[in-house]
C-alpha positions in Angstrom: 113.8 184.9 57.9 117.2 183.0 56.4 115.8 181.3 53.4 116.7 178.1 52.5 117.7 177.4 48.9 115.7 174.5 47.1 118.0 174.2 43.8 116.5 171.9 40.9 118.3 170.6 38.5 117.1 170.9 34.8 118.3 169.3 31.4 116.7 169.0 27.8 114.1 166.8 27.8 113.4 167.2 31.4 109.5 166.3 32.4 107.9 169.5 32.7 105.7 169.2 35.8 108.9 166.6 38.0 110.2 170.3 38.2 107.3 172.9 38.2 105.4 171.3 40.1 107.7 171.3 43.4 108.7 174.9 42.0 105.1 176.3 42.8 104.6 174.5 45.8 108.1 175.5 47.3 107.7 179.0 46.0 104.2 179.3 47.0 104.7 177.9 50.6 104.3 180.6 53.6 104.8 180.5 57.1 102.0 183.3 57.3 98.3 182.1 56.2 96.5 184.1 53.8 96.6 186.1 50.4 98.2 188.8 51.2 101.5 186.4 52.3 102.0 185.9 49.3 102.2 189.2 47.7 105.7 189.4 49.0 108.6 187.1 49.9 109.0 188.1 54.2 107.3 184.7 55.0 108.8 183.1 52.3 111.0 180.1 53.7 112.6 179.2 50.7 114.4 180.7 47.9 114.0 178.8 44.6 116.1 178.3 42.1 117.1 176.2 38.5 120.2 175.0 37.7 122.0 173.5 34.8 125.0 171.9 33.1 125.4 175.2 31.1 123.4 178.8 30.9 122.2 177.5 27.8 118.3 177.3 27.3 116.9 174.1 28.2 113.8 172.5 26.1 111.8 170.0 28.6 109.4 167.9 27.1 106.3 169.3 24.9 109.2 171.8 23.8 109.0 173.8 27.0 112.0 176.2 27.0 113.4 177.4 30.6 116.4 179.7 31.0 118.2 178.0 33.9 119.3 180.6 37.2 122.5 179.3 37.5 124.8 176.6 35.9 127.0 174.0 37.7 130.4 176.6 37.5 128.1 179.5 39.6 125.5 177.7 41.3 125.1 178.3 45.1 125.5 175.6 48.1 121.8 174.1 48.4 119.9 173.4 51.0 117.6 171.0 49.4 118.5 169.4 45.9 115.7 167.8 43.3 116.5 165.7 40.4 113.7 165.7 38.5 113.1 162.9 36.1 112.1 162.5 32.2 113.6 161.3 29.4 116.7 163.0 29.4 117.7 161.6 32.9 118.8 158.4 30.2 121.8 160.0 28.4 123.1 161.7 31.6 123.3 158.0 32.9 126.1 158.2 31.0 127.6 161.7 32.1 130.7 161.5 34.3 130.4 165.9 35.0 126.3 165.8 35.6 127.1 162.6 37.7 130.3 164.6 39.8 128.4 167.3 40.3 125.3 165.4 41.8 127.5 163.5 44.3 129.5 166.9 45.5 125.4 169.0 45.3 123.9 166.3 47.5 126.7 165.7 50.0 126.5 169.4 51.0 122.9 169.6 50.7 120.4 169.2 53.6 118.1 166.8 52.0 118.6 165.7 48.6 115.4 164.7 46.9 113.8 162.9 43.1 111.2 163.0 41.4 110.0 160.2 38.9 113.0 159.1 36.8 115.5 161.6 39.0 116.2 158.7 41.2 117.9 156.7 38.5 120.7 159.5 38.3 120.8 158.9 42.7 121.3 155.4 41.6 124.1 155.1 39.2 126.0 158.2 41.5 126.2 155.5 43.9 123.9 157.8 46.3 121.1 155.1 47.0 123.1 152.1 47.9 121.4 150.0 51.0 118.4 152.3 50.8 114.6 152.4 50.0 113.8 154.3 47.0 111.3 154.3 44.3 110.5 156.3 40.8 108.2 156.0 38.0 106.3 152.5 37.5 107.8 152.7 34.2 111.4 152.9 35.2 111.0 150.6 38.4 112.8 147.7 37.0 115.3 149.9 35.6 116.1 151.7 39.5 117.3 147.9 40.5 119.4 147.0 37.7 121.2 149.8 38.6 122.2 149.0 42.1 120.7 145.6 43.4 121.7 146.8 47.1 118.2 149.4 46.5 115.5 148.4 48.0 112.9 149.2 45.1 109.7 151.0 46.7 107.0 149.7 43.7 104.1 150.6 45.2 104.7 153.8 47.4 104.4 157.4 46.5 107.0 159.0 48.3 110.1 157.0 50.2 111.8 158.5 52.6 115.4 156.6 53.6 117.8 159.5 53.5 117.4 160.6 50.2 113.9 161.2 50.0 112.5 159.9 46.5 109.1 159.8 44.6 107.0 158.3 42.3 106.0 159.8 38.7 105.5 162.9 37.8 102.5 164.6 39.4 103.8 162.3 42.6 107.2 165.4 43.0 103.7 167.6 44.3 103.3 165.2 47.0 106.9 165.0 47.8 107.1 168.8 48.0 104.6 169.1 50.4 106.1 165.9 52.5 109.3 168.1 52.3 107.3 171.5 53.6 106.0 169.2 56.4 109.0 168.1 57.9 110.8 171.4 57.5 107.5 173.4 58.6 105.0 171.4 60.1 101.5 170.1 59.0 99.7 173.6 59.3 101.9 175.2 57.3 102.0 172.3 54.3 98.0 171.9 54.6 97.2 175.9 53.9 99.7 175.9 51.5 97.8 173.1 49.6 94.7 174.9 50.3 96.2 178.2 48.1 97.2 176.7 45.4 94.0 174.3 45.7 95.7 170.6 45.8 94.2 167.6 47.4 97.0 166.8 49.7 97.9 162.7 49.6 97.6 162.2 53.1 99.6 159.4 54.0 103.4 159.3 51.9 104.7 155.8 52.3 107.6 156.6 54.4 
């Protein structure tokens, strides 16, 4: 099976579970059932991966520190891209190369996904104009100010509109399995749930 490469993108002060949590689910997911499909990588559909400005160690929030798999200069093409948010999505607002890099990831990408604040950085790359999107509750007002041709998603979980964006936090989980869905079907998202022993949202406000 050709894998497809899910590549997240990690900085200091990134929220911890925006990224692990769609790491697990993503490196957890199985097109084979069971236990035992999981003690190896032949049903594995994707191939996950971190990446980062630099090779440099990145400290996420609570003083998590993550060595990243690649950095922009070596990373591979992705398949899928995921912007996690937290508070260090703020100063790269402001960064012209992080920003770049986004626009060039996503365009090659086959879906190019947020999590919680990761939207914002969609937003002032100019990658959400004329679309639904949404992020964390706390950043909602923020997400329009940015681009007033978003339409700001304030009460959905997981949006869908081309770019496929989600609430806060424990809300990337749900997007992650909305993403093994439409890559992989229903079966496939559900038992992967059922291993890693998630209640499944059931309905992602598309």
């Amino acid at each position: 099976m050709k894998k497809e490469i899910v590549g997240i993108l990690i900085f200091d002060n990134v929220e911890v579970l925006d990224f692990a949590g769609p790491f697990e689910v993503f490196s957890r997911t199985r097109t084979e059932p069971g236990l035992e499909s999981r003690r190896s990588e032949e049903s594995a559909p994707f191939h996950v991966v971190t990446v980062a400005k630099t090779l440099q160690t990145v400290v996420a929030t609570g003083g998590l520190r993550v060595e990243p798999h690649h950095a922009f200069e070596d990373a591979p093409d992705f398949d899928i891209l995921l912007i996690p948010g937290g508070f260090g999505t703020r100063p790269l607002l402001e960064d012209d190369e992080t920003l770049t890099w986004i626009q060039r990831t996503a365009s090659r990408a086959q879906l190019a996904t947020s999590v919680c604040t990761g939207s914002l950085l969609y937003a002032r790359a100019g990658l959400l104009a004329g679309r639904r999107a949404t992020t964390h509750w706390g950043a909602l007002d923020t997400l329009a100010s940015l681009d007033a041709s978003v339409t700001v998603e304030r009460e959905k979980r997981v949006v869908d509109d081309g770019i496929i964006s989600s609430a806060g936090v424990s809300a990337g989980i749900d997007m992650a399995f909305y993403v093994v869905e439409k890559k992989h079907g229903r079966e496939v998202a559900d038992e992967t749930a059922r291993y890693i022993e998630y209640p499944r949202y059931s309905a992602p406000g598309t």
